[in-house]
C-alpha positions, 0 to 999 in steps of 0.5 A, spaced: 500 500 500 502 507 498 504 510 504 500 517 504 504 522 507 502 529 510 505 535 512 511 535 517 509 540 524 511 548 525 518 545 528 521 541 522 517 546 518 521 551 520 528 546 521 527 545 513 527 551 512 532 555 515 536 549 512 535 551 505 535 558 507 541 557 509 544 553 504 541 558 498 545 564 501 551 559 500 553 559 508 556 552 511 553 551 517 554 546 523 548 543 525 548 537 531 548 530 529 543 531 536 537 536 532 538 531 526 536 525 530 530 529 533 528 531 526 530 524 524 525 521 530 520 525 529 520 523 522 519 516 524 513 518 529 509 521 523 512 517 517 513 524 513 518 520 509 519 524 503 521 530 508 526 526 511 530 524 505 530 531 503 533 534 510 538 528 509 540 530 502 541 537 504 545 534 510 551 530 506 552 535 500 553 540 505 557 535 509 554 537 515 551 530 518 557 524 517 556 517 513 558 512 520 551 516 523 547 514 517 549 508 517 547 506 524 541 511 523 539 505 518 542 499 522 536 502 527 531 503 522 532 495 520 532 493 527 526 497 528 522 494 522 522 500 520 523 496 512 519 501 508 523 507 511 530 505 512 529 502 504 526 509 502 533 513 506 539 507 503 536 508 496 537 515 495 544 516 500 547 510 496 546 514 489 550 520 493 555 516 495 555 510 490 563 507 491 560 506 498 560 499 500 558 499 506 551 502 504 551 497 498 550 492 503 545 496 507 541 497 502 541 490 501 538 488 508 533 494 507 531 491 500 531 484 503 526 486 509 522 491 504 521 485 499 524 488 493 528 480 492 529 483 486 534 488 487 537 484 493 539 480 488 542 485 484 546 487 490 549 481 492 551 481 483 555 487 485 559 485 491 561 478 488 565 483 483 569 484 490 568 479 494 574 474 496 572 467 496 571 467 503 566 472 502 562 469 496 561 464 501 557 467 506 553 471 498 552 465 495 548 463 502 545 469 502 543 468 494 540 462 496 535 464 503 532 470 497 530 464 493 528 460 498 524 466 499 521 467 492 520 459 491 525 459 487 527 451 488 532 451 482 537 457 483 537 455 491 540 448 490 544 451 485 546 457 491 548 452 495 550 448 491 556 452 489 557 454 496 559 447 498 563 447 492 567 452 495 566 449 502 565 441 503 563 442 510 558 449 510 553 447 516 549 452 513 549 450 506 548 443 509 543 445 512 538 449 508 540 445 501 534 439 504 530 445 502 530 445 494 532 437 494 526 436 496 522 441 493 525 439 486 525 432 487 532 432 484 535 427 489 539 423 483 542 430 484 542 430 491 546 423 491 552 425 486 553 432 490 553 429 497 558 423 495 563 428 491 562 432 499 564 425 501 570 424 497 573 430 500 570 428 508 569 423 509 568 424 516 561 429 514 556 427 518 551 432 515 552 429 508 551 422 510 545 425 513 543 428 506 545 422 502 541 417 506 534 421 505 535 422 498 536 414 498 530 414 502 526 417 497 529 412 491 527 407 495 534 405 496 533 403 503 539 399 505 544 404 503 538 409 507 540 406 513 547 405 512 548 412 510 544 414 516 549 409 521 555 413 517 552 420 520 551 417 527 558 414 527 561 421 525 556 425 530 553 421 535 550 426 538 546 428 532 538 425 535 535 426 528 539 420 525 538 415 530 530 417 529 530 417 521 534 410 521 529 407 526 523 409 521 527 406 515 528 400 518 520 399 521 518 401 514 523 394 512 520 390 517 528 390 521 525 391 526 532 388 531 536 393 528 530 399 529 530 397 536 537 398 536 537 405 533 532 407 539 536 403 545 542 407 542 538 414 542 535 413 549 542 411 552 544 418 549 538 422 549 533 424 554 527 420 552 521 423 549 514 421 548 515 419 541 521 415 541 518 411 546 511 411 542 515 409 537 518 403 540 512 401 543 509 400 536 515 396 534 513 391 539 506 391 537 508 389 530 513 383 533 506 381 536 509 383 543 504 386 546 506 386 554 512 390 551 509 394 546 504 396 553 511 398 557 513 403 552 506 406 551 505 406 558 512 410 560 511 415 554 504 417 557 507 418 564 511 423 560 505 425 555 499 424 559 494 429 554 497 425 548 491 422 545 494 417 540 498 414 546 491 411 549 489 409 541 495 405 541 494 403 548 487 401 545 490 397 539 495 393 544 489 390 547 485 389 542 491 384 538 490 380 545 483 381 545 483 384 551 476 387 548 474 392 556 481 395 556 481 397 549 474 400 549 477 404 555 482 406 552 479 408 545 473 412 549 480 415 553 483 418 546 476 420 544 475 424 550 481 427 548 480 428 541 474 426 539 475 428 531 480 423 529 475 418 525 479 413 526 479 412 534 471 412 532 472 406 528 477 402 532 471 403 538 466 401 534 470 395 531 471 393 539 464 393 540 461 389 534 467 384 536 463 384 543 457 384 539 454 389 542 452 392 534 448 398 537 454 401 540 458 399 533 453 403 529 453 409 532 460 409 532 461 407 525 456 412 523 459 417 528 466 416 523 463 417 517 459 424 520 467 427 522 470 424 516 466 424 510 470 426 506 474 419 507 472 413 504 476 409 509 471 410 515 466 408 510 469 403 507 470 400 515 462 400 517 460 397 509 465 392 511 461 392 519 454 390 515 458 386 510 460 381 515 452 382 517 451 378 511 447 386 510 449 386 502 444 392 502 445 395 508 452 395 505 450 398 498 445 403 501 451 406 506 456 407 499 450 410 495 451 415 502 458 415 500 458 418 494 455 424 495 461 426 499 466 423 496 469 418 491 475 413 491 477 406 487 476 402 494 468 405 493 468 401 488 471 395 490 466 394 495 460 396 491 462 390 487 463 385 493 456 386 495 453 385 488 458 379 487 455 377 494 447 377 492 449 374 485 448 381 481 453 379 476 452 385 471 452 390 477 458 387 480 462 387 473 460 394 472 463 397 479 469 392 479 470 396 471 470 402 475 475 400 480 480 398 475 480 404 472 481 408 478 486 404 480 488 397 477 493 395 483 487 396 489 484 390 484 486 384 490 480 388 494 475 383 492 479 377 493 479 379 500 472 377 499 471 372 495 477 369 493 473 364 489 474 370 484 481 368 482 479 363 478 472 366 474 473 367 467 469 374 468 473 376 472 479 375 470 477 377 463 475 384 465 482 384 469 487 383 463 483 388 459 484 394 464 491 392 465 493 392 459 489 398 457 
């Protein structure tokens, strides 16, 4: 928005004047920097921002007010967050005084916190013409946060990327440079970068730590974990690595190793509520339930407001079919946070296996009111009815769903419930649907009706939409 300036009170008005009174009459005058920064603040106070650039001009070709005094005056400005004004002074005492580098870099600062990105580039274009290599360091670095500012991913890894070129070891490069990989996607890039950094250091823990995630990313999950264990070696206090290389391993099922990515955290680290979650579902994957209690329980006493921790509680108890507790422990988490559709469908799904059916419903139906938009709580009651042997129920509640969402398991459902009342034609159109929204979801249905797998029907329209 344009500022709107206004005419400056009978004080300054009369300093302004007499100013150029004296200036016109040619006479050199001695004025304290103590009236300037007077006139200065007030200024400041009342935004006459035009006024006070001229007063300033008139005090620098007059030599009456000195460059060091101006450059604080514009430090405090910054300081201040007074952007626009400070950017309005730098510009116009930088054109005076061109050859001043000093102004060049506030001018830099101004037009960076006033958002002119643009012209803060062009400064960090002018000081690169003067800059020893160990200031094009901190440049490019500066260069790279103004892209980042301007979502220019590209030009921020490439700022970066000379930066490290420079300086294998750069924290900050190491640091920021995760930005733009992620942004990009480039983590072949990525992967070439941090092994050339590698092959000047070989002790660079943060390169390590780059390396392993872009791995990560291309599915190279082996050389992910070892990457990570390399940073962990080079810097064992780095917590992330050990998080990070826990997760990898979970997610490959090496659940030995991820405990003792974790055990080795919690002998360096204080614990915290989500590592101790972590290893509590590491336990629960590997069917080791009193174990997976223990370490939910301890991360609860640290988190006792954490409603995830009672829904993990409730799924332990669940997996012993320990039905009680788990309906507690699931009522627990929702009276904490009761619009997380899933802790709906895990109380229903622990009533219907007590056969208490008009709780489940009510939580079914409760599931789908918080989260219609997602077709896994509807997915979940039709499956609730389908095991009623309810088909119609089943059709009646998809139907429902589709006025507030649409997916590929929609579809599959539809098809499994046709399938069950013997509505061939129907069930083939719904499964045609399915496999266009997507082919690899198509399994579904044998989920149900495994018999499917030798029907010619089936694996007809099946083959036709694969090759499709």
């Amino acid at each position: 928005m344009k500022q709107q300036f206004s005419t400056p009170n009978e004080p300054i008005k009369n300093h302004i004047n007499e100013t150029n009174v004296v200036s016109q009459n040619g006479t050199v005058v001695s004025v304290e920097e103590k009236a300037f920064r007077q006139i200065a603040e007030l200024f400041q106070i009342h935004s006459f921002t035009e006024d006070w650039v001229s007063v300033v001009e008139e005090h620098i070709l007059r030599k009456r007010i000195s460059v060091p005094y101006l450059k604080y005056k514009i430090e405090s400005l910054l300081l201040s967050e007074q952007s626009e004004l400070a950017y309005h002074l730098v510009s116009h005492v930088t054109a005076l005084l061109p050859f001043d580098t000093g102004l060049d870099k506030l001018l830099f600062e101004a037009a960076r916190a006033n958002g002119n990105y643009a012209e803060a580039l062009s400064c960090l274009e002018k000081w690169k013409s003067y800059a020893s290599l160990e200031q094009s360091i901190h440049i490019y670095n500066e260069e790279a946060a103004i892209h980042k500012l301007m979502n220019d991913a590209d030009n921020n890894f490439q700022c970066l990327k000379n930066v490290l070129h420079i300086d294998p070891n750069n924290e900050t490069a190491l640091q920021e440079i995760w930005w733009s990989i992620e942004m990009t996607k480039n983590y072949r890039e990525s992967i070439k970068l941090h092994k050339e950094i590698l092959q000047v250091n070989p002790n660079c823990y943060r390169a390590w730590y780059n390396l392993a995630h872009s791995q990560y990313y291309l599915f190279q999950y082996n050389n992910a974990i070892e990457s990570f264990q390399k940073s962990i070696e080079f810097e064992p206090s780095f917590e992330l690595a050990y998080k990070y290389c826990a997760e990898v391993c979970i997610l490959i099922k090496e659940y030995k190793m991820a405990l003792e990515c974790y055990y080795d955290y919690l002998e360096k680290f204080q614990p915290d509520a989500d590592g101790l979650k972590n290893i509590g579902q590491i336990y629960y994957q590997m069917k080791n339930q009193i174990k997976s209690r223990k370490y939910f329980l301890m991360a609860r006493n640290l988190e006792p407001m954490d409603d995830e921790i009672y829904y993990l509680l409730g799924l332990s108890y669940v997996a012993d079919e320990t039905w009680n507790l788990a309906a507690n422990y699931f009522e627990r988490a929702i009276s904490l946070n009761d619009r997380n559709e899933e802790y709906f469908i895990a109380l229903a799904k622990t009533y219907a296996s007590q056969g208490e059916h008009k709780r489940a419903q009510l939580f079914f139906r409760r599931a789908t009111e918080i989260g219609p938009e997602i077709p896994e709580a509807w997915i979940a009651a039709a499956d609730y009815h389908y095991q009623l042997a309810d088909h119609d129920a089943v059709l009646e509640l998809l139907e429902e769903a589709e006025d507030y969402t649409t997916g590929p398991e929609i579809y599959y459902m539809k098809s499994v419930a046709h399938f069950a009342k013997n509505e061939e034609y129907e069930a083939m159109e719904a499964l045609g649907e399915g496999l266009q929204l997507d082919f690899d979801m198509h399994p579904f249905i044998f989920n149900y009706h495994p018999q499917l797998r030798s029907d010619k029907k089936v694996k007809g329209i099946i083959r036709y939409y694969e090759f499709d």
